[in-house]
C-alpha positions, 0 to 999 in steps of 0.5 A, a space after each residue: 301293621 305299619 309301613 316299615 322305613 324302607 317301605 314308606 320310602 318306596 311308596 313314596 317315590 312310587 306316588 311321586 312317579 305316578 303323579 309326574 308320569 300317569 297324569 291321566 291316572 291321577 284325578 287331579 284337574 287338567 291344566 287347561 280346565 278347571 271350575 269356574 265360579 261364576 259358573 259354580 255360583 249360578 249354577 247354584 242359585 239355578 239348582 235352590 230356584 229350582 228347588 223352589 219351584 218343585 216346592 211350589 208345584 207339590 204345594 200348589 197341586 190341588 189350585 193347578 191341577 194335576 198337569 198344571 202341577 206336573 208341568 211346573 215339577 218338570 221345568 223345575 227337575 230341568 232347572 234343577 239339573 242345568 243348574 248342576 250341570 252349569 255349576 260342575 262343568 270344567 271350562 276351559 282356560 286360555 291356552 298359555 294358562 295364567 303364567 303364559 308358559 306353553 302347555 307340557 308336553 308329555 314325555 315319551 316312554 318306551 316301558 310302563 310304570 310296571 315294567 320299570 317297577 319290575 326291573 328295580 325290583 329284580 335289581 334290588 334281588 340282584 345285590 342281595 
């Protein structure tokens, strides 16, 4: 059943709400951390050389031996996950950001997002 005008309007504004006031709700990235691709680019050529090592030592097994080849599959798994951890780690940015203006600082509030939402909501009864 579709949203009626009224409805989508109020969610709307409450979307608009949630995204200017409960930044910390919102999984949008942090203005002082981001990714970074440099980062993202030898984190990947990290993981596929990884890949490739753990490639090689199945493929090599019975010219290695069982530690040999056991050895080169782990330092290949730890290169794997360096690799994912270096491409998907946010650095941080420097602190005036790219425009150079200072960081926000975030609102006060003496009442929740719910509580406020309540009070419209009784308002709006009220003038029925």
């Amino acid at each position: 059943m579709p949203l009626s005008e009224q409805e989508q309007r109020m969610l709307d504004e409450m979307e608009r709400h949630l995204l200017q006031h409960d930044a910390d709700v919102v999984t949008a990235p942090s203005g002082d951390r981001a990714l970074s691709y440099r980062n993202l680019i030898y984190g990947a050529l990290l993981l596929l050389a990884g890949v490739g090592g753990l490639i090689a030592a199945v493929a090599a097994g019975g010219d290695l031996g069982p530690v040999g080849s056991i050895i080169i599959g782990v330092i290949a798994f730890l290169a794997m996950l360096g690799g994912a951890m270096l491409a998907f780690t946010p650095v941080r940015r420097p602190s005036g950001g790219v425009s150079g203006a200072p960081p926000r600082s975030p609102k006060p509030r003496d009442s929740s997002f719910m509580d406020r939402m309540n009070d419209r909501w009784d308002r709006r009864q009220d003038e029925r």
